[in-house]
PDB file as gemmi writes it, atoms N, CA and C in Angstrom:
CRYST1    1.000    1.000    1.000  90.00  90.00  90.00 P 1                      
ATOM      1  N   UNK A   1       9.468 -31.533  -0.035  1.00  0.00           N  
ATOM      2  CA  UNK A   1       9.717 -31.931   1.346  1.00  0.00           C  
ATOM      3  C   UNK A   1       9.070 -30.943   2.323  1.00  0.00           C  
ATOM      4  N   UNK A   2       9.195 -29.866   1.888  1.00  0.00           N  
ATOM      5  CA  UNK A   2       8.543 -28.668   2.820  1.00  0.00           C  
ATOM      6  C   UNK A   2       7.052 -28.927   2.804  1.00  0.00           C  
ATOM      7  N   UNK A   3       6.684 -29.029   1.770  1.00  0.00           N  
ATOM      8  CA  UNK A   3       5.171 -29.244   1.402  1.00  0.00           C  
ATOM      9  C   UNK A   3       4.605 -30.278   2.969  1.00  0.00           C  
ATOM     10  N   UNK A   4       5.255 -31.479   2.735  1.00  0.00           N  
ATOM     11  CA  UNK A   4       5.276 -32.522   2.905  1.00  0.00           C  
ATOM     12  C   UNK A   4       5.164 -32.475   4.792  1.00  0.00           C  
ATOM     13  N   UNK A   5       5.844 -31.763   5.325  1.00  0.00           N  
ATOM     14  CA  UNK A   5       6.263 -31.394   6.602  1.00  0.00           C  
ATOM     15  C   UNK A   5       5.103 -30.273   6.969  1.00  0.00           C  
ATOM     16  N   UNK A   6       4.504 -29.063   6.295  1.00  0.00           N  
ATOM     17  CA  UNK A   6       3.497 -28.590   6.354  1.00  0.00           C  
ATOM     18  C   UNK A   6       2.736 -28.880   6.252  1.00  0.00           C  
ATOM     19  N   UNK A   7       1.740 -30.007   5.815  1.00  0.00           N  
ATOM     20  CA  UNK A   7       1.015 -31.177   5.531  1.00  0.00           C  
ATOM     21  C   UNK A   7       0.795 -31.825   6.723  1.00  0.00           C  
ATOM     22  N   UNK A   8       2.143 -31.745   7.246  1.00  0.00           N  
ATOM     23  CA  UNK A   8       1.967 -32.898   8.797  1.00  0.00           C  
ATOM     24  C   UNK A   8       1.355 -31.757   9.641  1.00  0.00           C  
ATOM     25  N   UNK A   9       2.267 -30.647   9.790  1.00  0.00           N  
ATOM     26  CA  UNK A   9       2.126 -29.998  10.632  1.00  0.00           C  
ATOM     27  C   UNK A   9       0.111 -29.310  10.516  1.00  0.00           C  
ATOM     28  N   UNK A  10      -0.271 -29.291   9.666  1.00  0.00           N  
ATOM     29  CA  UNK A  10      -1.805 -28.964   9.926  1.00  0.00           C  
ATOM     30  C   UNK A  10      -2.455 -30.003  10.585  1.00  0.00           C  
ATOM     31  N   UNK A  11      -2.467 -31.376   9.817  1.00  0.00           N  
ATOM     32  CA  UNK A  11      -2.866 -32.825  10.259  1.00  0.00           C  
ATOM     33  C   UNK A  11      -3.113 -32.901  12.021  1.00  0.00           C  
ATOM     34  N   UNK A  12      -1.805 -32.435  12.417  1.00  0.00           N  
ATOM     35  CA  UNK A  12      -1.610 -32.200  14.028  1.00  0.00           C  
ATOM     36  C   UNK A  12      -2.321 -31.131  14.675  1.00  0.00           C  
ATOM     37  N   UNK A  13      -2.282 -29.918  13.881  1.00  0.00           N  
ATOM     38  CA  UNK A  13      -2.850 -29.086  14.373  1.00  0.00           C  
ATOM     39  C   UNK A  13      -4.495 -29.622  14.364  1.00  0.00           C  
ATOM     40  N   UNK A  14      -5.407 -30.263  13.551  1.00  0.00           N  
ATOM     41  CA  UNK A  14      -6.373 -30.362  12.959  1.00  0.00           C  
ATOM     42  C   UNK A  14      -6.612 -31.309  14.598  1.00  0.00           C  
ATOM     43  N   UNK A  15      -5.901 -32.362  14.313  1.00  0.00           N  
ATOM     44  CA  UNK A  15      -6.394 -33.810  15.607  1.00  0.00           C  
ATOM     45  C   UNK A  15      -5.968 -32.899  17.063  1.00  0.00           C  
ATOM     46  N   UNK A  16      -5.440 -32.170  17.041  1.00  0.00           N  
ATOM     47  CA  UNK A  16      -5.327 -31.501  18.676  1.00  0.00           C  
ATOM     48  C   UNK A  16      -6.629 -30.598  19.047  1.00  0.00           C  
ATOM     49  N   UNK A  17      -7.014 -29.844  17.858  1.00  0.00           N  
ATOM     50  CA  UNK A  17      -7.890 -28.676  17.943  1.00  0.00           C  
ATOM     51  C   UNK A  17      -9.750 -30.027  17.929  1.00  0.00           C  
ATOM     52  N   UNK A  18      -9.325 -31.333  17.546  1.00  0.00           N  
ATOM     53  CA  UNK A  18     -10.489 -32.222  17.435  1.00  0.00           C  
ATOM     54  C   UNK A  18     -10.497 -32.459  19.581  1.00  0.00           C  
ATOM     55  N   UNK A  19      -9.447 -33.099  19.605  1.00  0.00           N  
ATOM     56  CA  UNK A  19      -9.405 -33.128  21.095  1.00  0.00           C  
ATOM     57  C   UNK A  19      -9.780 -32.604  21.811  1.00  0.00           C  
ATOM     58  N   UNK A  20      -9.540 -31.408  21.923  1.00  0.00           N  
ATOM     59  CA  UNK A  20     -10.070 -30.438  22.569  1.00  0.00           C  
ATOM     60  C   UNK A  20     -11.317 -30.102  22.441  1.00  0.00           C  
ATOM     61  N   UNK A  21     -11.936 -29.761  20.795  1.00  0.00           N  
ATOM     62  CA  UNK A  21     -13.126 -29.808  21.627  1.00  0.00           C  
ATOM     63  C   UNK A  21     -13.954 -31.234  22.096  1.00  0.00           C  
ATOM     64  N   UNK A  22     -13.940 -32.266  21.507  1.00  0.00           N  
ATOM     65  CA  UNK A  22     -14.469 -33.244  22.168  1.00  0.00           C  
ATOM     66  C   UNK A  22     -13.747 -33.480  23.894  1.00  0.00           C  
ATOM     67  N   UNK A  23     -12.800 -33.053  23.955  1.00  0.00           N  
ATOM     68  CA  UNK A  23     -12.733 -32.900  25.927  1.00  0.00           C  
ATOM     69  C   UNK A  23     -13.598 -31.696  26.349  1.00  0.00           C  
ATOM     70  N   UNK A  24     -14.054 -30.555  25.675  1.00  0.00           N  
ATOM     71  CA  UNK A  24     -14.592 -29.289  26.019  1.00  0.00           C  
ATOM     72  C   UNK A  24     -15.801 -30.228  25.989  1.00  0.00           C  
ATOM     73  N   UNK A  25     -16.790 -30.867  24.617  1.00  0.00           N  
ATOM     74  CA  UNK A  25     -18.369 -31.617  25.076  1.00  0.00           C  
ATOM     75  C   UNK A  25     -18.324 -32.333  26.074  1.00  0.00           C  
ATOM     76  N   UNK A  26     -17.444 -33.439  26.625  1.00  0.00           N  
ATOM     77  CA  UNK A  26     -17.348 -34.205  27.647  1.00  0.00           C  
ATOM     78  C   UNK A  26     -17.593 -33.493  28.942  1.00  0.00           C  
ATOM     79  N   UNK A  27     -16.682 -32.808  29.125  1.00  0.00           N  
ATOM     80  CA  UNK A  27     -16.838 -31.897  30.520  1.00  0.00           C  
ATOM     81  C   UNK A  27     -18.265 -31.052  30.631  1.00  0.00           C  
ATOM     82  N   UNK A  28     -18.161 -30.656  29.426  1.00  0.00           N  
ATOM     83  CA  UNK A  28     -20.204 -30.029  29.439  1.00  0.00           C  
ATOM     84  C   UNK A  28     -20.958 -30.974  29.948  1.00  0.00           C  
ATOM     85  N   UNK A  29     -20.622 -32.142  29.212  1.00  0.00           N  
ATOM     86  CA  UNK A  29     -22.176 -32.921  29.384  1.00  0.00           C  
ATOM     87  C   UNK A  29     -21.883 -33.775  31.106  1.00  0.00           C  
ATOM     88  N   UNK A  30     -20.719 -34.169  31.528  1.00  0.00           N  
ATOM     89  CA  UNK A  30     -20.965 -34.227  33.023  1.00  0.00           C  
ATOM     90  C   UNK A  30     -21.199 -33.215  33.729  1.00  0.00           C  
ATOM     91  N   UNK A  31     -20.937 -31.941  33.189  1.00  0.00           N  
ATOM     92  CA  UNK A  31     -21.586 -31.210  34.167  1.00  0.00           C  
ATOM     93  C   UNK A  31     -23.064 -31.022  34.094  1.00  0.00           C  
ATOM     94  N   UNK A  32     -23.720 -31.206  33.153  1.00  0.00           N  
ATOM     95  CA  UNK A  32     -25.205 -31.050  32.896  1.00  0.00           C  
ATOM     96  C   UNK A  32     -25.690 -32.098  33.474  1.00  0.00           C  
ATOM     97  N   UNK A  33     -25.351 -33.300  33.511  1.00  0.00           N  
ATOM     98  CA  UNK A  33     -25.438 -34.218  33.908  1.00  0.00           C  
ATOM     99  C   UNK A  33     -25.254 -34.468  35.418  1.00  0.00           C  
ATOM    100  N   UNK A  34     -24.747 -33.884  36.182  1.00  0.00           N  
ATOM    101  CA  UNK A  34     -24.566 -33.899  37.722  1.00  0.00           C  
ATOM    102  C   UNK A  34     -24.111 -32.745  38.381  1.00  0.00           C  
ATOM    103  N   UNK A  35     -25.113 -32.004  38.042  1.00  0.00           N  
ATOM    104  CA  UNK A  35     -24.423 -30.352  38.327  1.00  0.00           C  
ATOM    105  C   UNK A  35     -24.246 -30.321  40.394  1.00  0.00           C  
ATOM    106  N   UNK A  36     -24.362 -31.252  40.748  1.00  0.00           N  
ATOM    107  CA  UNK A  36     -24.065 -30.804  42.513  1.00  0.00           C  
ATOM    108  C   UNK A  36     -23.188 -31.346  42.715  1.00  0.00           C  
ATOM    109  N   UNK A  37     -22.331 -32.655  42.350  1.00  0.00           N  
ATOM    110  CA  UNK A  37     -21.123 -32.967  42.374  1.00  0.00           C  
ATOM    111  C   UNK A  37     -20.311 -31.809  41.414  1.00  0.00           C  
ATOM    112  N   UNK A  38     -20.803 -30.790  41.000  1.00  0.00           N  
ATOM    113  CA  UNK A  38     -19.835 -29.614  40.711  1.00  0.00           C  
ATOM    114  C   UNK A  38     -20.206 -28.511  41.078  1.00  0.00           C  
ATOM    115  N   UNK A  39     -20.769 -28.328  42.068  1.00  0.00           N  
ATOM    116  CA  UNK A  39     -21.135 -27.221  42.934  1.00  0.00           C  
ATOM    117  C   UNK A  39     -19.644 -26.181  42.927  1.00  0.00           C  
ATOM    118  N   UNK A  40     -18.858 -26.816  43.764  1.00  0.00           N  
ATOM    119  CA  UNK A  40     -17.319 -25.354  43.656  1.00  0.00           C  
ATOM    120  C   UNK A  40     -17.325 -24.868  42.488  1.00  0.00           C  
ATOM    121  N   UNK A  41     -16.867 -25.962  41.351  1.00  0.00           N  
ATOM    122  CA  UNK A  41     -16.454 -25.278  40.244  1.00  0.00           C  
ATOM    123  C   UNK A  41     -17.916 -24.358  39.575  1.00  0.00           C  
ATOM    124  N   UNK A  42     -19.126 -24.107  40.071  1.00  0.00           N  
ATOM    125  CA  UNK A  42     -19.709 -23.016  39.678  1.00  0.00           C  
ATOM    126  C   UNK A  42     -20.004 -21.679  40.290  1.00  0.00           C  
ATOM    127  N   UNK A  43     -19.515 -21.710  41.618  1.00  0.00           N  
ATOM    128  CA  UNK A  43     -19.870 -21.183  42.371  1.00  0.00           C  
ATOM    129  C   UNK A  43     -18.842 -19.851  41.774  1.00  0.00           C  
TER     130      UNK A  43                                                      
END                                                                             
């Protein structure tokens, strides 16, 4: 059962740490993609 529950618990860790970075490429590539509609956030 423990096994079983540690098992989950990586699974989750694994699909959160996927999220993130595919939200981290997303935000790259609009910003490469229209870098003056993000003028503040480089400044």
């Amino acid at each position: 059962m423990l096994l079983l529950i540690a098992l989950a618990n990586a699974h989750l860790f694994r699909m959160v740490e996927f999220a993130a970075l595919l939200g981290t490429w997303a935000a790259r590539r609009r910003l490469l993609e229209d870098p003056a509609r993000h003028r503040n956030l480089l400044r």
